[in-house]
N, C-alpha and C positions, 0 to 999 in steps of 0.2 A: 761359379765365377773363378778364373781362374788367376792365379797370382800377379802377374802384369797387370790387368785390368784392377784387379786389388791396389794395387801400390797408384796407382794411377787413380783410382778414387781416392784411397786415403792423401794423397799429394793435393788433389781437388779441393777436399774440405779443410786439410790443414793449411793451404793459404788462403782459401776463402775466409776460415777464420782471421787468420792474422789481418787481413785487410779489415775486417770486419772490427776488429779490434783501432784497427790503425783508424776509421771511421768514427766510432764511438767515443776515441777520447779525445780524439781532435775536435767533435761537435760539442764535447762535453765540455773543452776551457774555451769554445763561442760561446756559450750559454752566459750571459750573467752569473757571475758568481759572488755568494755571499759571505761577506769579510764580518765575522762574528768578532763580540767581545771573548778573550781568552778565559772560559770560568773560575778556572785557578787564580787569576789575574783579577779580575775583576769579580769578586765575592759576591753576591747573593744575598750577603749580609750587609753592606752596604748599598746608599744609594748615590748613582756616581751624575754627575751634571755634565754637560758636555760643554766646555768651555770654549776651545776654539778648535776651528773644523779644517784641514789643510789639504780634502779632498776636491778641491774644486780644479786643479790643472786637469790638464784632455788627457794627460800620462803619466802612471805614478810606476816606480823601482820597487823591486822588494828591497825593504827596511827604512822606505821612508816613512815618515810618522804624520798617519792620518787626523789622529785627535786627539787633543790633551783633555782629560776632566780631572775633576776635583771630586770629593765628596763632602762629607759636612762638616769634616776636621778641615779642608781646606789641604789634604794632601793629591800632590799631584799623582797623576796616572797617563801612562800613554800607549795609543794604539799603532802599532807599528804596521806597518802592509807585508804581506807573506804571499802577496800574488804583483805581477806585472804586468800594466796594462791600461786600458782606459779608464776612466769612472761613469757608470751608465746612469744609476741614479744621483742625484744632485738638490735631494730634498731635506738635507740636514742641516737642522739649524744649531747656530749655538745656544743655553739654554735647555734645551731640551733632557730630561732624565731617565737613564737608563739605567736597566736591572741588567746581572750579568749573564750572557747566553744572548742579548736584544742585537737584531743586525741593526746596523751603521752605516753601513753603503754594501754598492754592488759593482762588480769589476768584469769588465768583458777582456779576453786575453787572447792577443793573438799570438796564438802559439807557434804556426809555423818562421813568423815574423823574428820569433825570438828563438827557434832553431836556427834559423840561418845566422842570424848573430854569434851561436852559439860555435859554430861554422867556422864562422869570419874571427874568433877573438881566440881557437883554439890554440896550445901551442902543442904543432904537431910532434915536436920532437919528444914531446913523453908521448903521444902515438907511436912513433915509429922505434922506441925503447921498446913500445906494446909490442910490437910485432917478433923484432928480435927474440924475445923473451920467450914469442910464442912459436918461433921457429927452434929455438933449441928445446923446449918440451915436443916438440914433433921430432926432431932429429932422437932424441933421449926415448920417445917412443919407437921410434925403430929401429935401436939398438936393443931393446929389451926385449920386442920383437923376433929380432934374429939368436937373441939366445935359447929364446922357448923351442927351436928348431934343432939343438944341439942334440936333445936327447934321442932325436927321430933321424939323426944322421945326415942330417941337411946344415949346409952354411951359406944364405942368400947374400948376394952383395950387401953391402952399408949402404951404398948407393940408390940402388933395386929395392931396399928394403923401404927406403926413406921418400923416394918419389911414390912408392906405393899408398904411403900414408897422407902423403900431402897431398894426393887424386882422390883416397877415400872419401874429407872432407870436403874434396872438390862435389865429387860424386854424391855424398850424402844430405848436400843442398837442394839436389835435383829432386832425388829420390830417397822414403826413407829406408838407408838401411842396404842401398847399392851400393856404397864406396868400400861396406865389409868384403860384398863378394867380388867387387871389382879388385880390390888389391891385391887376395886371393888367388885372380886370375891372371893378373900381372907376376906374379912368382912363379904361377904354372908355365907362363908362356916365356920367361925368359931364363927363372931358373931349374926348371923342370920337377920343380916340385908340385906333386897332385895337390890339387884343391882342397879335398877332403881333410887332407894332413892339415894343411893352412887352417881351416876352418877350425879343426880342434886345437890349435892354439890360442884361437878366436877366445875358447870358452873360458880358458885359463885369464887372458886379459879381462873377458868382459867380469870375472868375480873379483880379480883383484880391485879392480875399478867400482865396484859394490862398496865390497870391504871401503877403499878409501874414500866414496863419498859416505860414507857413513860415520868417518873419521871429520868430514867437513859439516857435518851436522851436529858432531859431539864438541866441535869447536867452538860453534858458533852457540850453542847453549855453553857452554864452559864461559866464551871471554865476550860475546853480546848477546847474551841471553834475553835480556828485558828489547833488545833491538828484533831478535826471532821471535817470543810473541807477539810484539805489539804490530810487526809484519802480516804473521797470520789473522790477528784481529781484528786487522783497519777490514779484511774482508768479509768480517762476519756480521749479522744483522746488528743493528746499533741498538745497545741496552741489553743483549743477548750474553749469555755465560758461555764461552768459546770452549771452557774444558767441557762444560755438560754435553755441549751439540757433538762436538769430537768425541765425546767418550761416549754417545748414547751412538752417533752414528755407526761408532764401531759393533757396539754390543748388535744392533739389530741387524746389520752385515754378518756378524760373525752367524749369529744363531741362522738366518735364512740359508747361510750356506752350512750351516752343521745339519740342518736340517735336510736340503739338498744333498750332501753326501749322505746322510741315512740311508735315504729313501733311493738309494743310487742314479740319482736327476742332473747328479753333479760331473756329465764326462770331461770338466777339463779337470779333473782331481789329479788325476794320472799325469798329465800334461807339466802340471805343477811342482807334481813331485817328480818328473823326472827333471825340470827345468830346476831345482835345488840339489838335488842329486847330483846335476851336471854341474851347476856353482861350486858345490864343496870338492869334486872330480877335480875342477881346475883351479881351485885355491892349493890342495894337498899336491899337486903334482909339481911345484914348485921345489919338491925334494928331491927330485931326481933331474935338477939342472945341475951342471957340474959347477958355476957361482951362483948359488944363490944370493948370497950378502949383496952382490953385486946387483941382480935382480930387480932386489929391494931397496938399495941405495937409488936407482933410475926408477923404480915409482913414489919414492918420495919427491924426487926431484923433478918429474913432470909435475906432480898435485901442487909442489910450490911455486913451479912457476907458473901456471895455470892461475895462484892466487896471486899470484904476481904482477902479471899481464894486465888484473883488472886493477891492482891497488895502483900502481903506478900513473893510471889515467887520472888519476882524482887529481894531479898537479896539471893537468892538462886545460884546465879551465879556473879563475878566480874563485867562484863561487864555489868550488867544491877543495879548491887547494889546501883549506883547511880543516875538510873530513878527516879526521883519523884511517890511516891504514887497516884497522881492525874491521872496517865496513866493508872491507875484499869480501870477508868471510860469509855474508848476507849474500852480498852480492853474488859471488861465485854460485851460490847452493841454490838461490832462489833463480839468478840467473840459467846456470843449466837448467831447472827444470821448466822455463819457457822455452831452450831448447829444442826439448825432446815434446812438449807439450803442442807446440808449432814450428812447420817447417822452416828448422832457419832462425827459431823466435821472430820471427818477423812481428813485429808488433806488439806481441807480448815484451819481450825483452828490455823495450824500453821503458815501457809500464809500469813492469816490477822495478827495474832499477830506480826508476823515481817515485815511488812506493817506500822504499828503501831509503833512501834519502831523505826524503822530509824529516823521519827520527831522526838525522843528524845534524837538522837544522837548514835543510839547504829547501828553498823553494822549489815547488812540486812541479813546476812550470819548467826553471832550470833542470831540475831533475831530472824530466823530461827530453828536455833536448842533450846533456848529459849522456843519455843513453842510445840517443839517435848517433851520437857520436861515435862512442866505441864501439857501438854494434856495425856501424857502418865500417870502420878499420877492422875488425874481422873478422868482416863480411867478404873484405877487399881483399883480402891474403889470400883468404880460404881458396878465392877465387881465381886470381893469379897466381899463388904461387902452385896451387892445381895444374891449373895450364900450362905453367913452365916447364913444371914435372911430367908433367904426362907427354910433351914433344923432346922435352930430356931422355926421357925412359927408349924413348923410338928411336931417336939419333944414336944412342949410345950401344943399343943393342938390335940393331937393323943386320947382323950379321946372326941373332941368336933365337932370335922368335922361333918359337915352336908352338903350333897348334895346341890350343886348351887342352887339358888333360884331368879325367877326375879316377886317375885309376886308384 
């Protein structure tokens, strides 16, 4: 099979998934769903009555309060609603006694109903904050860009350098992993620089870019740590020990592939280690830019704005206006890696985000559409300001085009 047809299947299955995704959880809040006593809340050691019942309207908000009870002290307790939506079952009586963990009712959610609300109540101008934000870590990205060129004799426009980035994204929607060698070839063809050079700069960004999300995962255990496991746990089997499954999964990955290299079965060893080889190649070679400080100052300052872009949104809707800023950190990490996981995150993306969410108290429903939201502003940039760029790049340089080049 040859690489086209490669990228063209993998393009295949990674939006198949995402639809598939976008399918599933959309069926999954039509499902009836059940509104449990909170165990924490409602003890196990006591027995609670159910005194009066306030689920009978055709549509209840999150934080309305479905039921009050009592127990044998006669202390009150109440159930607050953490979904939005109809009420399907309508067989609760007052009187009746529960233990805690016992459903109370059931909620059908129409969720598209309440994206488009979500829609309709936005305020877009902390969107279009987003955007700005995330125009200047693209602008900041292709200055950083143009100085990895310094060493090798070359100085592309700021210009040229920056339409090239913002077609990448355009381009890396389409296909995964085209907008690298498209912008590549936008340098070869107007600033006569070979590909091949372009390309090994490629490797120096894409370690630094390691390096710093690995710096956004050390953040996010350093300042929401209990928000990063209970993230990876809400996906693990319920009642299951998350460190064992992750720490056995590894052990037994690690051994079949130690085993496989023995036995020399393992031909991407070589693959791998030149593919860390090449990482540490383009982290070190950051010595020989004539600023480095400078370098370094523009990658800190994309990765912040990049956390920036997403913390900003949380004012862009009530429900989340009072998330703390600290839940960028989730966001951002788990978010790229739907990403890279589907094309586009398409579906993913809003998944986790409202995944993410619920630990901070926000309805998983809103969460949901939360995430419909910002994926969709930039989704929109990617896409436009791609376009802009790329009939920018041809207007401006219709007198310089030069035939592709990979000497």
């Amino acid at each position: 099979m040859n690489k086209s047809a490669a990228s063209i299947l993998k393009l295949i299955i990674s939006l198949g998934l995402g639809f598939l995704i976008i399918f599933l959880v959309a069926n999954n809040f039509k499902k009836p769903l059940k509104v449990k006593l909170d165990k924490k809340q409602f003890g196990n050691e006591s027995v609670w009555t159910l005194q009066q019942w306030n689920g009978e309207a055709d549509y209840i908000n999150v934080g309305d309060t479905l039921a009050v009870f009592v127990n044998e002290k006669e202390e009150p307790n109440y159930l607050v609603s953490i979904y939005e939506g109809t009420i399907v079952s309508k067989d609760v009586r007052t009187g009746a006694t529960v233990v805690g963990g016992d459903v109370v009712s059931k909620v059908k959610v129409d969720i598209w109903k309440i994206i488009k609300e979500a829609f309709k109540k936005t305020n877009y101008w902390w969107i279009f904050l987003s955007i700005v934000i995330a125009l200047t870590s693209h602008w900041s990205r292709a200055v950083r860009w143009q100085m990895l060129f310094e060493p090798l004799g070359y100085k592309p426009k700021i210009g040229n350098a920056f339409g090239a980035v913002l077609v990448m994204y355009m381009a890396n929607l389409a296909f995964p992993r085209l907008g690298e060698v498209l912008r590549c070839s936008i340098l070869a063809r107007y600033e006569k620089i070979p590909i091949q050079k372009s390309l090994g700069t490629m490797i120096t960004e894409r370690a630094i870019d390691v390096i710093c999300l690995l710096g956004v995962v050390g953040l996010c255990l350093i300042l929401q740590r209990q928000i990063f496991i209970e993230f990876y746990n809400s996906f693990m089997p319920e009642g299951g020990n998350s460190k064992f499954i992750i720490l056995g999964g590894l052990a037994v990955a690690g051994l079949i592939a130690l085993l496989l290299y023995k036995t020399g079965k393992l031909p991407f060893a070589a693959q791998i280690g030149n593919l860390v080889k090449g990482l540490w190649s383009g982290i070190i070679s950051i010595k020989d830019l004539k600023r480095p400080g400078v370098f370094i100052m523009h990658t800190a300052f994309i990765w912040v704005q990049y956390y920036l872009m997403i913390a900003v949104c949380l004012k862009a809707l009530p429900e989340t206006s009072s998330v703390t800023f600290l839940a960028g950190f989730p966001m951002l990490f788990f978010g790229g890696i739907a990403m890279v996981a589907v094309q586009g995150g398409l579906g993913l993306y809003p998944y986790f985000i409202s995944k993410i969410l619920v630990m901070y108290g926000v309805a998983e429903t809103v969460g949901y559409a939360f995430g419909w939201v910002i994926w969709s502003g930039q989704t929109a940039l990617v896409i436009v300001a791609g376009l802009i760029a790329y009939f920018l790049l041809i207007a401006f340089n219709k007198d310089k085009a030069l035939p592709t080049t990979v000497e």
